[in-house]
Structure formats: C-alpha cells, structure tokens
C-alpha positions as CSV (number, residue, x, y, z in Angstrom):
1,X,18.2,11.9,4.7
2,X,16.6,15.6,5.3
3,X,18.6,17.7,7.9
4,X,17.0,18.4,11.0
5,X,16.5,22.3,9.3
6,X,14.6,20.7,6.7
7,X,12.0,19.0,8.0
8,X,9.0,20.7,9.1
9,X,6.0,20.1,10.6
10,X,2.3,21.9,10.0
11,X,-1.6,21.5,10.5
12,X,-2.5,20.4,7.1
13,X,-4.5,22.7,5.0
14,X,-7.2,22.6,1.7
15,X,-4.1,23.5,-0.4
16,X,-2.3,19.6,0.8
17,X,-5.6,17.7,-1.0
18,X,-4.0,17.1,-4.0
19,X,-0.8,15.5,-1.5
20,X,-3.4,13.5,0.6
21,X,-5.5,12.0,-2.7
22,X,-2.4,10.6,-4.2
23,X,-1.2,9.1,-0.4
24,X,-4.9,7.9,0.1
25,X,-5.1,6.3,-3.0
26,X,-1.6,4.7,-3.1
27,X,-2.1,1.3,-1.4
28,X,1.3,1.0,-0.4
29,X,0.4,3.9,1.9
30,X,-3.1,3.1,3.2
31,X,-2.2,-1.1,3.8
32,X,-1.3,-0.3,6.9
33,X,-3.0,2.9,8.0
34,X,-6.0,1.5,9.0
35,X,-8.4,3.9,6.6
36,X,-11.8,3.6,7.4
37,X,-13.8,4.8,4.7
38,X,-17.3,4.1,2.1
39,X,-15.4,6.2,-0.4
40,X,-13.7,4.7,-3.2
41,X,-12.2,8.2,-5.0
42,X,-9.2,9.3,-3.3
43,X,-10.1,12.6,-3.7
44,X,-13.1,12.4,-1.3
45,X,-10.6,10.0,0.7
46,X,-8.6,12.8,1.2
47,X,-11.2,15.7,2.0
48,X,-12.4,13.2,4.6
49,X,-9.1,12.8,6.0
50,X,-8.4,17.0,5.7
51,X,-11.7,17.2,7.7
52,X,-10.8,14.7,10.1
53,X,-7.9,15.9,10.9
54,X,-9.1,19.2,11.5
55,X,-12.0,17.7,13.8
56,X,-9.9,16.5,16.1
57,X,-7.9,19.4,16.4
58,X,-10.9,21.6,16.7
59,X,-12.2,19.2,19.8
60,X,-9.0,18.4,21.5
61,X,-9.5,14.9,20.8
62,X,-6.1,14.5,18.8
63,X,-3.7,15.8,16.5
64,X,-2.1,15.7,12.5
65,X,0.6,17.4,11.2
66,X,2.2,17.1,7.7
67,X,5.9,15.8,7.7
68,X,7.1,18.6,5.0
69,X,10.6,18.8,3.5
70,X,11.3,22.6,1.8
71,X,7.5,23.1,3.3
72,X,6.3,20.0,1.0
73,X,4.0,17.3,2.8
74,X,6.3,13.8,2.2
75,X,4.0,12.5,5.4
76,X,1.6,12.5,8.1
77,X,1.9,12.3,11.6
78,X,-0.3,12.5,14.3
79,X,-2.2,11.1,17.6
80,X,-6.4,10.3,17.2
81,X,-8.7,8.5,19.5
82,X,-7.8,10.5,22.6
83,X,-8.9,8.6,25.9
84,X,-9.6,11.1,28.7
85,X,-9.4,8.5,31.3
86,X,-5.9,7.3,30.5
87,X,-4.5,11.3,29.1
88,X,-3.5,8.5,26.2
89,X,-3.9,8.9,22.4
90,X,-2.9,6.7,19.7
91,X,-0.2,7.4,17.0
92,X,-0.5,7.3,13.5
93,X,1.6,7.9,10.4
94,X,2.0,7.6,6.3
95,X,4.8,8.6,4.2
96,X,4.7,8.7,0.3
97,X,6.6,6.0,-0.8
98,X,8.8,8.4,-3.2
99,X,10.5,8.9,0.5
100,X,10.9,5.9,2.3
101,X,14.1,4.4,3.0
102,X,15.6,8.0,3.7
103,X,15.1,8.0,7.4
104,X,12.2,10.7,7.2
105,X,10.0,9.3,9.5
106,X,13.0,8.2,11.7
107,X,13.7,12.0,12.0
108,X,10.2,12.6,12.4
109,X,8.7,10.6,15.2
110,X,11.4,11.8,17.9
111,X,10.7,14.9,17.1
112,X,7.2,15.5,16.7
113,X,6.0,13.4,19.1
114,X,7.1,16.2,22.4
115,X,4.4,18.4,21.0
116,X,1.8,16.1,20.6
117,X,2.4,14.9,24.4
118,X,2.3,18.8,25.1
119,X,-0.8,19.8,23.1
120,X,-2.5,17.3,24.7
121,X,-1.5,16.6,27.9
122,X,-0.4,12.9,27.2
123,X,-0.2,10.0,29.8
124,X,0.8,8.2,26.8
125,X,0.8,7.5,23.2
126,X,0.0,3.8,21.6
127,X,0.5,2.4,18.6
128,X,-0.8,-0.6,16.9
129,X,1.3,-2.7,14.3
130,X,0.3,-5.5,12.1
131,X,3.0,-8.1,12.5
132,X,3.6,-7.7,8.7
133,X,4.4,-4.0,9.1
134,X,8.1,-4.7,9.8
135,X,9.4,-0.7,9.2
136,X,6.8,0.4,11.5
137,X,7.9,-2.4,14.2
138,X,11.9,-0.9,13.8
139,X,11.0,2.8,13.9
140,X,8.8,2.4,16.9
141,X,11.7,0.4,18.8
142,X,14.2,2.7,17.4
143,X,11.8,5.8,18.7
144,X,12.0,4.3,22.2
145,X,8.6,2.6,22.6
146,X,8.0,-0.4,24.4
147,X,6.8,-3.7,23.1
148,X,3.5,-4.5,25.2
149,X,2.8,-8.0,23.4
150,X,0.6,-8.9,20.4
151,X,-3.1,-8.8,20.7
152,X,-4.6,-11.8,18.7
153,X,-7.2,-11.6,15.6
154,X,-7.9,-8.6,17.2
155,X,-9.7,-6.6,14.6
156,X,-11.2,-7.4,11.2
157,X,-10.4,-6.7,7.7
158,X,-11.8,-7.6,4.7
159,X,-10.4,-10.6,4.2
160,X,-10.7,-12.0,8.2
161,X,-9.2,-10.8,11.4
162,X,-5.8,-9.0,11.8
163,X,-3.8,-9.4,14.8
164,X,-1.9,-6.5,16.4
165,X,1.2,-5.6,18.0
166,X,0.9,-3.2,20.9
167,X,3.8,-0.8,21.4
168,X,3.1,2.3,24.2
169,X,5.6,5.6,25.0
170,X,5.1,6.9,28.9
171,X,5.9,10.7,29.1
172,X,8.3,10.4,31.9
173,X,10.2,7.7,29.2
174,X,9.7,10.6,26.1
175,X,11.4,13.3,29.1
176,X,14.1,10.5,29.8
177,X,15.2,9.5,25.7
C-alpha cells in the first residue's frame, strides 16, 4: 500500500491522455463509472474526459484530480454535478486495475475528499453505487459515508434499468471522522 508521502494528488493535464485512454478504454474501469459518451476510441474518450474535467473546474461546478503514486496517475478522483441549492456535489472515482487491491483508493478518499468540500464550499458529497459494485460499497462505508437506501431501476443502461445505492457524507461528519 503507497505511504501517505507517496500519494499525491493534481489537476490532470494533456500530458495524462495517454493514462486516461487506457483507463477509458479498460472496461473493468468504465463498468462502473457511469461514462457517458458517442465515442467509441478511447483516445477521444479520454480528451473528452481531460476537457471535462477541466470544465468543471473552470466554472466551479466540480472538481478531478489524478490519484498519482511517484507523481504517476494510478486514479481519478473527483466531485461533478454540483447543485447550488443543496452546496452538494456528487463523487466519482477510477483506478487502473494494475492497482487495486493495494488500498489506494482507501488512502485516497479520506484524504482528498477535505479539499473538495473546501474548494467548493460543500453541504455534502453523494455517491451512487450499483448494488454489484461491492469495493465501491466497502470503501464508501469504510470512508465514513452513510447508507441512504437503494433507489430502484433508477437509471438506464444499455441493457435495461440499473438500480442505485445512495450513500451521502455531511461536512460537519467529514470535520467529525
């Protein structure tokens, strides 16, 4: 597991493409990541995610970072879809699968997530979870988020609807962890 001195976090930048083609073209990464695309290259996957990422940014509607280990992307991390009303955003995340299992993201989430409630001036961060998406389930809980209940057939994919598993963090319960 990466010491806490190793792991870094960064705006992604042009020179990461080559990091984000092979993540958005690797579908144990995107299975779960909710990508929302008419591309079909990862390349153009990930120059639409680079340019995404830097939208938000640029209108303070949300927030990526690349998870780096010896300043390496191994992961994204950040908050999108940022609801003025509520000060809430929802969380997001890949890792490349060459690092799973080695408690990156575990490392990761706790300590990323204080900025992104800074930057933005969270209420709150949510996260969605297919039931199926059992590591994302145990990092969440293990993160400190709360279980809200599971929203039924709530979304499609290609193949039907997809129910979802609502977890939320309060900042007074990120101050308190």
């Amino acid at each position: 597991m990466p010491s806490p001195t190793k792991l870094q976090f960064r705006d992604f930048q042009t020179r990461d493409l080559p990091i984000l083609a092979r993540a958005m073209g690797d579908i144990q990464v995107t299975q779960f990541y909710g990508l929302e695309t008419s591309h079909t290259d990862a390349k153009d996957i990930a120059l639409e995610q680079l340019e995404w990422y830097q939208y938000l940014a640029a209108n303070e509607e949300g927030w990526w970072q690349a998870i780096c280990v010896s300043d390496t992307p191994v992961g994204g991390i950040g908050v999108y879809d940022f609801d003025e009303d509520g000060n809430s955003a929802e969380l997001g995340y890949w890792l490349l699968p060459s690092h799973w299992g080695q408690g990156v993201m575990r490392e990761a989430l706790p300590a990323w997530l204080p900025s992104a409630f800074e930057r933005l001036k969270l209420h709150s961060v949510i996260a969605y979870v297919e039931p199926e998406n059992l590591a994302s389930t145990k990092l969440l809980t293990a993160a400190g988020f709360t279980h809200e209940g599971l929203l039924r057939e709530c979304t499609r994919r290609d193949d039907g609807y997809a129910s979802l598993h609502r977890f939320s963090m309060l900042v007074h319960e990120l101050q308190n962890r």
